[in-house]
C-alpha positions as a LaTeX table, in Angstrom:
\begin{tabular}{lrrr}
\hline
Residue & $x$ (\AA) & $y$ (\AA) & $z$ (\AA) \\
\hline
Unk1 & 24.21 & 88.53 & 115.72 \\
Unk2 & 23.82 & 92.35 & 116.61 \\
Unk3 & 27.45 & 92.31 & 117.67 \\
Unk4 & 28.46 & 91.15 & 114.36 \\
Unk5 & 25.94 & 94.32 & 112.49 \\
Unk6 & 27.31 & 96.72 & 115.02 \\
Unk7 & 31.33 & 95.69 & 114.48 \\
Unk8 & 30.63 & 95.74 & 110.04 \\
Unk9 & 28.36 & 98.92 & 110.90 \\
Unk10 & 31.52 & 100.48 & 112.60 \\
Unk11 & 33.72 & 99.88 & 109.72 \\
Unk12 & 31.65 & 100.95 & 107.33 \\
Unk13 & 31.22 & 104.18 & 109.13 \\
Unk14 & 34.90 & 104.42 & 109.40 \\
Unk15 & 35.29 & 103.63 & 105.84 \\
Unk16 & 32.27 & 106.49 & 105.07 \\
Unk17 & 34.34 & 108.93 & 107.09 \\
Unk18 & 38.41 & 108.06 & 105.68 \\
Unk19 & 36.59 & 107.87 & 102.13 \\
Unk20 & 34.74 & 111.86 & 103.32 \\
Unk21 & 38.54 & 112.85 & 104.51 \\
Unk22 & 40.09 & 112.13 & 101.09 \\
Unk23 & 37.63 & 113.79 & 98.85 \\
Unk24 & 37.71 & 116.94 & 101.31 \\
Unk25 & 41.14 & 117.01 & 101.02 \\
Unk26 & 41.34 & 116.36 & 97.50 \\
Unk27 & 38.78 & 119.22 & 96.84 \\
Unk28 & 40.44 & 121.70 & 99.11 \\
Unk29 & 43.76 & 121.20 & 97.12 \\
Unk30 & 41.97 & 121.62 & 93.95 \\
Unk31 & 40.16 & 124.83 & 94.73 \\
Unk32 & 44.03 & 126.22 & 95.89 \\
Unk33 & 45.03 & 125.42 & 92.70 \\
Unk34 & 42.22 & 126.73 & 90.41 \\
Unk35 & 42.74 & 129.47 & 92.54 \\
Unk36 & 46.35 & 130.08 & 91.94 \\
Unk37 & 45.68 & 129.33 & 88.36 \\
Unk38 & 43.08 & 132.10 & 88.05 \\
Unk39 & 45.56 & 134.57 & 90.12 \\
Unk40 & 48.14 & 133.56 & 87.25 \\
Unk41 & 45.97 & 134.06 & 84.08 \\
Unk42 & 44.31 & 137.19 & 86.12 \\
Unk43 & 47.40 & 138.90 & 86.28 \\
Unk44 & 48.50 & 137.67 & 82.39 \\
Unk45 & 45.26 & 139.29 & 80.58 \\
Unk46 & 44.50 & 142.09 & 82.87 \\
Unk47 & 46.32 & 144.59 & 80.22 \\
Unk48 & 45.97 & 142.82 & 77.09 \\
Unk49 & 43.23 & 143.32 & 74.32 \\
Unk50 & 41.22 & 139.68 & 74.16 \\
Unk51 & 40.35 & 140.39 & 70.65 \\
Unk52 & 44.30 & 140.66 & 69.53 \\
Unk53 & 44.63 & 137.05 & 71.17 \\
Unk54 & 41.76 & 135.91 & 69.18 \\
Unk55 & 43.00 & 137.59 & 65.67 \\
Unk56 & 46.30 & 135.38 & 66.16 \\
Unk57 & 44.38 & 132.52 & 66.79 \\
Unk58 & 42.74 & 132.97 & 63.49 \\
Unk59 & 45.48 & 134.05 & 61.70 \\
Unk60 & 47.84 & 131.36 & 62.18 \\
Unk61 & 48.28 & 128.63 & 59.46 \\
Unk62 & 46.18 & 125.91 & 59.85 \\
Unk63 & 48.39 & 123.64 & 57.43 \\
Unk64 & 51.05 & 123.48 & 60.00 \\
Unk65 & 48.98 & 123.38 & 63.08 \\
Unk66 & 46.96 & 120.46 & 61.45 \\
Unk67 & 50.83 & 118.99 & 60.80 \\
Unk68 & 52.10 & 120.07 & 64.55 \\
Unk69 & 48.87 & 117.74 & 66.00 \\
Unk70 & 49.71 & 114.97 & 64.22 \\
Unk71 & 53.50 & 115.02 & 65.54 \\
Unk72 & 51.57 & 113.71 & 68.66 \\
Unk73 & 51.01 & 110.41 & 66.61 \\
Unk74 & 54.60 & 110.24 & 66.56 \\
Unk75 & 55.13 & 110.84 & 69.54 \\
Unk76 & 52.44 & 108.47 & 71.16 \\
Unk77 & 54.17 & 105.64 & 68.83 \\
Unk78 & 57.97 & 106.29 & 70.33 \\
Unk79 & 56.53 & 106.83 & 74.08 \\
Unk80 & 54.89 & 103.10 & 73.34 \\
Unk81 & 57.57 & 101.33 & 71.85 \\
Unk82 & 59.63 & 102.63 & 75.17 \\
Unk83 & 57.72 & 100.95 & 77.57 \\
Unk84 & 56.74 & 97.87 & 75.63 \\
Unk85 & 61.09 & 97.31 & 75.72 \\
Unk86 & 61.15 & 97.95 & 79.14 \\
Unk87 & 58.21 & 95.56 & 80.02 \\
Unk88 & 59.71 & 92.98 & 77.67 \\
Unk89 & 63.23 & 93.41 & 79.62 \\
Unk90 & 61.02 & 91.99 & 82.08 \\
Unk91 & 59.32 & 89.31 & 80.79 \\
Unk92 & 55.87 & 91.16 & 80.03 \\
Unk93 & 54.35 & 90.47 & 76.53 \\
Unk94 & 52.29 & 93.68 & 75.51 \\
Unk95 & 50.70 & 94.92 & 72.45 \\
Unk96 & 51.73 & 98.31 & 70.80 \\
Unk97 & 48.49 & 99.47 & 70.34 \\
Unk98 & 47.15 & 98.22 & 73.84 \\
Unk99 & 49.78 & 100.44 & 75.15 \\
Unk100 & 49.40 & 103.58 & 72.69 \\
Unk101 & 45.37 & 103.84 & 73.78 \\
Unk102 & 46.58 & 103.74 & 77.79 \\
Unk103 & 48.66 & 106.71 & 76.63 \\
Unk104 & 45.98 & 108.24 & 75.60 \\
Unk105 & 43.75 & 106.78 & 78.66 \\
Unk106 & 46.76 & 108.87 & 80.89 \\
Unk107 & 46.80 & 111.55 & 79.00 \\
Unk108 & 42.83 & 112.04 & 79.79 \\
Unk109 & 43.43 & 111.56 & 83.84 \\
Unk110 & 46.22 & 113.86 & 83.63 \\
Unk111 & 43.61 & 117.17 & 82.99 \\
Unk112 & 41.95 & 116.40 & 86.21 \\
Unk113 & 44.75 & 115.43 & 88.48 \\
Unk114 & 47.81 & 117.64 & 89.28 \\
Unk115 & 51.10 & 117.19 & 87.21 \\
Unk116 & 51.47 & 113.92 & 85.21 \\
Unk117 & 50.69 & 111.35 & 88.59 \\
Unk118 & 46.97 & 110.69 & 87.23 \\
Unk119 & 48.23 & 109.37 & 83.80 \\
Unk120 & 51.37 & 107.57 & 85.45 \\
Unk121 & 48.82 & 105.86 & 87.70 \\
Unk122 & 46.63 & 104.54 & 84.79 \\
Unk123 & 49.77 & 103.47 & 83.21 \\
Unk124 & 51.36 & 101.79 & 85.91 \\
Unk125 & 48.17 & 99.65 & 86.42 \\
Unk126 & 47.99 & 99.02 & 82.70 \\
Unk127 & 51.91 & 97.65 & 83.21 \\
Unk128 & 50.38 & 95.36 & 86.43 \\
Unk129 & 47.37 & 94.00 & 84.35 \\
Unk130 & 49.61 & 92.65 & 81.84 \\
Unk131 & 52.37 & 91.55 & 84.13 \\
Unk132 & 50.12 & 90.38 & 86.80 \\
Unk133 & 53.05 & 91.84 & 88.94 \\
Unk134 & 52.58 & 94.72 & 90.96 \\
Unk135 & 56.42 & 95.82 & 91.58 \\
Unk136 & 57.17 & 95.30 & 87.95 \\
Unk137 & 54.43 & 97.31 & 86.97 \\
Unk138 & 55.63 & 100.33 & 88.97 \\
Unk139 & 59.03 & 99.82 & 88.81 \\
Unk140 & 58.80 & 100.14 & 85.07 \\
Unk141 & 56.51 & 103.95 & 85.20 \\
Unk142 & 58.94 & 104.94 & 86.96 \\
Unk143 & 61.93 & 104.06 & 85.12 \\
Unk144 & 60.25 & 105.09 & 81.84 \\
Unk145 & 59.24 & 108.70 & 83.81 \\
Unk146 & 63.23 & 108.68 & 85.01 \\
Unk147 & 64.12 & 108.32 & 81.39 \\
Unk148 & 61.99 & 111.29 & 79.80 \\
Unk149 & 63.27 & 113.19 & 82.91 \\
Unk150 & 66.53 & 112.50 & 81.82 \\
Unk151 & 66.57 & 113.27 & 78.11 \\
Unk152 & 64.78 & 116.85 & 79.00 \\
Unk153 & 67.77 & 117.64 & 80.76 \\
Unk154 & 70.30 & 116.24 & 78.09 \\
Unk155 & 68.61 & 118.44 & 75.72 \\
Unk156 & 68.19 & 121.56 & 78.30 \\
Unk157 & 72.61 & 121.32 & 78.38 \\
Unk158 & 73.17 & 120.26 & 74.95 \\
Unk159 & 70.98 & 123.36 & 73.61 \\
Unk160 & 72.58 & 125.79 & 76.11 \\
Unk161 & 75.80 & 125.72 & 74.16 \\
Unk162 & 73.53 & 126.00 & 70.96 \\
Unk163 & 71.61 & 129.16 & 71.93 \\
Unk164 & 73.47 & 131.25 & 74.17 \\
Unk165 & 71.74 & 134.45 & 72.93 \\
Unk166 & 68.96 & 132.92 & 75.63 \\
Unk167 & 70.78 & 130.66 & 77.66 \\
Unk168 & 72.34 & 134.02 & 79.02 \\
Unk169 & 69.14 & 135.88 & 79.77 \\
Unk170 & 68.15 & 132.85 & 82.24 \\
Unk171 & 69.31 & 133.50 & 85.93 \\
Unk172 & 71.53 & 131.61 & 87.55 \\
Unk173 & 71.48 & 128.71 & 84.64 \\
Unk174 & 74.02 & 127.25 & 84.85 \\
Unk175 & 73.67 & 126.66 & 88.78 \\
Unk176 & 70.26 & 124.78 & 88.21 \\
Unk177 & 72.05 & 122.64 & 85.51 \\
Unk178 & 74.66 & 121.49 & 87.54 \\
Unk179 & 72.28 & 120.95 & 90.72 \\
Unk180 & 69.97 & 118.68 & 88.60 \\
Unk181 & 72.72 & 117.03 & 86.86 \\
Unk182 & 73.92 & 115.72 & 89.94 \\
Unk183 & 70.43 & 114.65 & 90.78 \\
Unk184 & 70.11 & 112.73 & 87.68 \\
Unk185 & 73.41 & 111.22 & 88.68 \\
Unk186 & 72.24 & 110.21 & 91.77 \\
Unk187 & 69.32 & 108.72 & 90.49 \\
Unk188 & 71.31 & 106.68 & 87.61 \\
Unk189 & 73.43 & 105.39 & 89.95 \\
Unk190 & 70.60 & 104.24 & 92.11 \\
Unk191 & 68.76 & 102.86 & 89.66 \\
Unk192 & 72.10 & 100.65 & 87.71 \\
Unk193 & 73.94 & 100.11 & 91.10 \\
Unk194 & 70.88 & 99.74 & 93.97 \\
Unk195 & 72.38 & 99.62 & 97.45 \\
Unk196 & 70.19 & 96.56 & 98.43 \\
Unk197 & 72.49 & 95.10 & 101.40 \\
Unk198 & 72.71 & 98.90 & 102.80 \\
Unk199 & 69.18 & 99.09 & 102.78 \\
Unk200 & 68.77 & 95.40 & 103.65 \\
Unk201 & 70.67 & 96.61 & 107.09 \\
Unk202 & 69.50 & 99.73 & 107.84 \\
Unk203 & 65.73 & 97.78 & 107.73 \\
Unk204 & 66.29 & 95.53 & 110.99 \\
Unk205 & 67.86 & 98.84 & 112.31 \\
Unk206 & 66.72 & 99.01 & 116.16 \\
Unk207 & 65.76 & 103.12 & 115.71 \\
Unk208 & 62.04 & 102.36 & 114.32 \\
Unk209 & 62.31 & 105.20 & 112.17 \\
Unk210 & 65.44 & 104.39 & 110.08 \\
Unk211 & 63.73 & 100.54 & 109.93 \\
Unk212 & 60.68 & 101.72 & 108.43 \\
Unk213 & 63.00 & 103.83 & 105.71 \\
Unk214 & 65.29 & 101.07 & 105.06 \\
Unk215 & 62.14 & 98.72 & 104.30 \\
Unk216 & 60.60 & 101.52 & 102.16 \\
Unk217 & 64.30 & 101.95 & 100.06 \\
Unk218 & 64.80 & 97.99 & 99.90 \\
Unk219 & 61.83 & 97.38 & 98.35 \\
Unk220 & 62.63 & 99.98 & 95.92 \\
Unk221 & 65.78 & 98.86 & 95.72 \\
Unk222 & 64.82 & 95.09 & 94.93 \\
Unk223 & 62.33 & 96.39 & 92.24 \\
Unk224 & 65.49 & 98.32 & 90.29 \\
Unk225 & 67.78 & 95.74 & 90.76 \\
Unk226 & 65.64 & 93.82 & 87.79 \\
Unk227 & 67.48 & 96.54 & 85.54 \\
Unk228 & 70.92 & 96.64 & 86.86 \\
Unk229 & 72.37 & 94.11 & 84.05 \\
Unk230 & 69.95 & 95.17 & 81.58 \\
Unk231 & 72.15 & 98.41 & 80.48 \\
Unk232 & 71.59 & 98.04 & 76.63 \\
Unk233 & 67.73 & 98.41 & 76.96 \\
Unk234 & 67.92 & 101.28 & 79.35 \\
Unk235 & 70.59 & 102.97 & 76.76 \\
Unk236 & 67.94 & 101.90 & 73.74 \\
Unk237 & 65.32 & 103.17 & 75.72 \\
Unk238 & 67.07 & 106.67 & 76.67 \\
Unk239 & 67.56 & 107.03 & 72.90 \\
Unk240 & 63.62 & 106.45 & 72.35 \\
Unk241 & 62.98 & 109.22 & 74.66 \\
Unk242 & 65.99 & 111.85 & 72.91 \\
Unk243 & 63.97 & 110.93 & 69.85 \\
Unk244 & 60.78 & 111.82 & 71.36 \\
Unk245 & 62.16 & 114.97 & 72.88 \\
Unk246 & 62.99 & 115.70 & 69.39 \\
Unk247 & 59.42 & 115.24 & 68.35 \\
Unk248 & 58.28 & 117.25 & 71.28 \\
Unk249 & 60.36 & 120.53 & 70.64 \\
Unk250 & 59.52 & 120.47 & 66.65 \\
Unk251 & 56.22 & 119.80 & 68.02 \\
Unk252 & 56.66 & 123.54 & 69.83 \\
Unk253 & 58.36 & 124.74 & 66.98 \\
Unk254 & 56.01 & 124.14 & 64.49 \\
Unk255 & 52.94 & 126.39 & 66.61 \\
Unk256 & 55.37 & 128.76 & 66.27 \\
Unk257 & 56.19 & 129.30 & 63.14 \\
Unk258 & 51.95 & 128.96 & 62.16 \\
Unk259 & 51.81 & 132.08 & 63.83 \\
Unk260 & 54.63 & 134.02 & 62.37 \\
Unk261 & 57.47 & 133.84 & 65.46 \\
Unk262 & 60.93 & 134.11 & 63.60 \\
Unk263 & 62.78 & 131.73 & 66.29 \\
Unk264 & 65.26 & 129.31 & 65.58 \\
Unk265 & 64.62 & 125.56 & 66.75 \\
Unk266 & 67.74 & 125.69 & 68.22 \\
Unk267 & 66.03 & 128.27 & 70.87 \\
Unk268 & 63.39 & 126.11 & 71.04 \\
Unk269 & 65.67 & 123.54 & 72.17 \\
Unk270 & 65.84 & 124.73 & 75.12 \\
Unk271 & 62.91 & 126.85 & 75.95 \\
Unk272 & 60.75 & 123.84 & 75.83 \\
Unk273 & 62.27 & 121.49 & 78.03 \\
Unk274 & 62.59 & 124.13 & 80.54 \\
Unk275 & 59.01 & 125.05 & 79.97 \\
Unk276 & 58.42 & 121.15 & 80.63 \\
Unk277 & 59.98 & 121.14 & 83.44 \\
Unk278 & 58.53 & 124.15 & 85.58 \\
Unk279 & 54.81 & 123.08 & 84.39 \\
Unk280 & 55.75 & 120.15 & 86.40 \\
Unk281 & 55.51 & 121.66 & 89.45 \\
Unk282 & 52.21 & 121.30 & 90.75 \\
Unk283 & 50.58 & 124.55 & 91.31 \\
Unk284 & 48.41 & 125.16 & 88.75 \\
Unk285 & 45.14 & 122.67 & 87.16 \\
Unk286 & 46.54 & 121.30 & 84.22 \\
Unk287 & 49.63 & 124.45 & 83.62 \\
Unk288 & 46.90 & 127.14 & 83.18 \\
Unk289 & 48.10 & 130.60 & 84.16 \\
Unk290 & 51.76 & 129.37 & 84.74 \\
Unk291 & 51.80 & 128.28 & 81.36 \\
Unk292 & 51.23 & 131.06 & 79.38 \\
Unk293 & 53.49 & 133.42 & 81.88 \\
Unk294 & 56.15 & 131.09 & 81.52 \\
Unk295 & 56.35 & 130.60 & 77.90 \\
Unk296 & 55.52 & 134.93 & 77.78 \\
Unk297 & 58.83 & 135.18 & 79.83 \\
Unk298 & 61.16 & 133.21 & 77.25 \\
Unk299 & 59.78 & 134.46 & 74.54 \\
Unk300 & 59.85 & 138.46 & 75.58 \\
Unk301 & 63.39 & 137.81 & 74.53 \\
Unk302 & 62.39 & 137.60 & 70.83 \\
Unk303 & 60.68 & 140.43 & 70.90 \\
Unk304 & 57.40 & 138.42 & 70.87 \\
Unk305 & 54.19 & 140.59 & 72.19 \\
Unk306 & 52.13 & 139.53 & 75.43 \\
Unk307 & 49.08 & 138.65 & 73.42 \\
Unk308 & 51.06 & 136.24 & 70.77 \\
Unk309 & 52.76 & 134.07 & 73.55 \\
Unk310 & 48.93 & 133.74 & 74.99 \\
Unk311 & 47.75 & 132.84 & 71.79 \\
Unk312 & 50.56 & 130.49 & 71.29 \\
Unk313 & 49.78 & 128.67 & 74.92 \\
Unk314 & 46.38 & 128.35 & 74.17 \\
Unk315 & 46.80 & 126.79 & 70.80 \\
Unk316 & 49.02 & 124.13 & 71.98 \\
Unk317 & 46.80 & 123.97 & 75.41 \\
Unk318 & 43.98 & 123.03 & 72.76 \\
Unk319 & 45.60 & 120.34 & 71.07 \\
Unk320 & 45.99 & 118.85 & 74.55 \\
Unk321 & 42.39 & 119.37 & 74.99 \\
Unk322 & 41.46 & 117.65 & 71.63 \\
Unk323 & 44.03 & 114.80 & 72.45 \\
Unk324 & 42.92 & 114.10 & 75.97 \\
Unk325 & 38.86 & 113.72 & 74.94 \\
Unk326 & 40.04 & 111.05 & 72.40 \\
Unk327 & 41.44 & 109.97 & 75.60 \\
Unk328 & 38.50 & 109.57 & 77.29 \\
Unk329 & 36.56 & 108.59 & 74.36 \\
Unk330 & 39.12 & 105.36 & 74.58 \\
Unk331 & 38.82 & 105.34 & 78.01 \\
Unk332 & 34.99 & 104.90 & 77.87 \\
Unk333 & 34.91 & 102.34 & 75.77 \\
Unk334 & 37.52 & 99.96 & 77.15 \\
Unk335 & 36.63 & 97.35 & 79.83 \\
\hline
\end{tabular}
């Protein structure tokens, strides 16, 4: 009897103190980050006039801002219609508004944890709950992540040809293209054409090491395997996310012109998915401070003043605001 308390107190102390570990760790991470973030928007207002960033704010036209938040409607609809066809590719019944409110569920986690792997993990567990599946359910967050990926960077070299005045500006361009291209290759041919007897191999490898990575890379492999004959709905569902790429940079666009930027959308084209894609990185809580410097940098080559591009990131930083407490508004009242 008190070796059976002492062995269940000794896990629960090891438990207490693995459970202490992660929370220190996941603090000390944060405070880095609201640190860096605070260097960032430091260094961004330190010569600016607040009361200039406020006067755009209030100047802009609140027609088309009203018109630019709803675009996330839109765009909520297309990114749920994608992943209820990929989930159906796999047998998994879902409902299009069950899946639109874990969207918005996501897009709530996603203020508080770094880059987009908070919302991807309330997604992925939303794709398990109604697959009862756990491999389907990640499998299928990641393709749909791969996809979105994937149609930033169509648009990123489609729009470079469209707006060169910019596209010329940007160092080295062109080399970053071509080393993410081939990337996305990679990754495409993984994911149509997985390597399962390679890894299948390389798993009862005698070197412990390359056994525990061929394991790790065949179960991956297994899991995207499920897609490799279903090319139509992996072609339907890259054209879902073009469209909502679409939505996203008119989305952009739209802020813009409310506040009086005279920017073509072809520009825009390309801005924002590169914008995207370096606020992916995660240094910063939630893109503050690299935000607005980034989106300051691109659009110093329109002539467009310091305090404009802030007001511009903090208007569209907003709507995320406003979009991620009707988030957790949903989130608080689901079971």
């Amino acid at each position: 009897m008190g070796y059976s308390f002492s062995k269940s107190e000794g896990f629960s102390e090891g438990n207490t103190k693995q459970k202490r570990f992660y929370i220190k760790n996941f603090l000390s991470k944060k405070i880095i980050l609201i640190l860096f973030s605070s260097l960032l928007l430091y260094f961004m207002l330190k010569d600016v006039q607040f009361s200039e960033i406020i006067f755009s704010i209030k100047t802009a036209n609140l027609t088309l801002l009203f018109i630019a938040f709803s675009l996330h409607a839109i765009g909520l609809t297309i990114s749920a219609f994608r992943w209820k066809l990929l989930l159906k590719s796999l047998n998994v019944n879902s409902n299009i508004f069950y899946l639109i409110k874990s969207y918005l569920v996501a897009t709530f986690f996603n203020h508080f944890i770094p880059s987009t792997i908070g919302g991807d993990s309330v997604r992925a567990y939303d794709s398990y709950k109604l697959g009862k599946n756990k491999s389907k359910g990640l499998v299928v967050i990641m393709i749909d992540r791969f996809l979105g990926l994937l149609a930033l960077l169509v648009f990123v070299v489609f729009s470079t040809f469209l707006s060169i005045e910019i596209s010329s500006l940007i160092p080295d361009l062109t080399l970053w293209l071509a080393f993410f291209s081939l990337a996305a290759i990679g990754v495409l041919i993984f994911l149509l054409w997985p390597p399962v007897k390679t890894f299948y191999k390389l798993s009862y490898s005698s070197n412990k090491i390359l056994s525990k990575i061929g394991t790790l890379f065949l179960k991956i492999g297994n899991s995207f395997a499920q897609f490799s004959n279903k090319k139509k709905v992996l072609i339907k569902a890259l054209g879902l996310s073009l469209l909502l790429q679409a939505n996203v940079v008119f989305y952009y666009y739209l802020i813009s012109v409310a506040l009086g930027f005279d920017i073509h959308i072809f520009n825009f084209s390309l801005i924002i998915p590169l914008t995207i894609f370096i606020m992916m990185i995660p240094i910063s809580v939630n893109g503050i401070g690299l935000r607005e410097n980034v989106l300051f940098f691109f659009f110093s080559f329109f002539g467009i003043a310091k305090t404009q591009a802030i007001a511009f990131a903090w208007i569209e930083f907003g709507m995320l605001l406003l979009l991620g407490i009707i988030g957790g508004i949903v989130y608080a009242f689901r079971k």
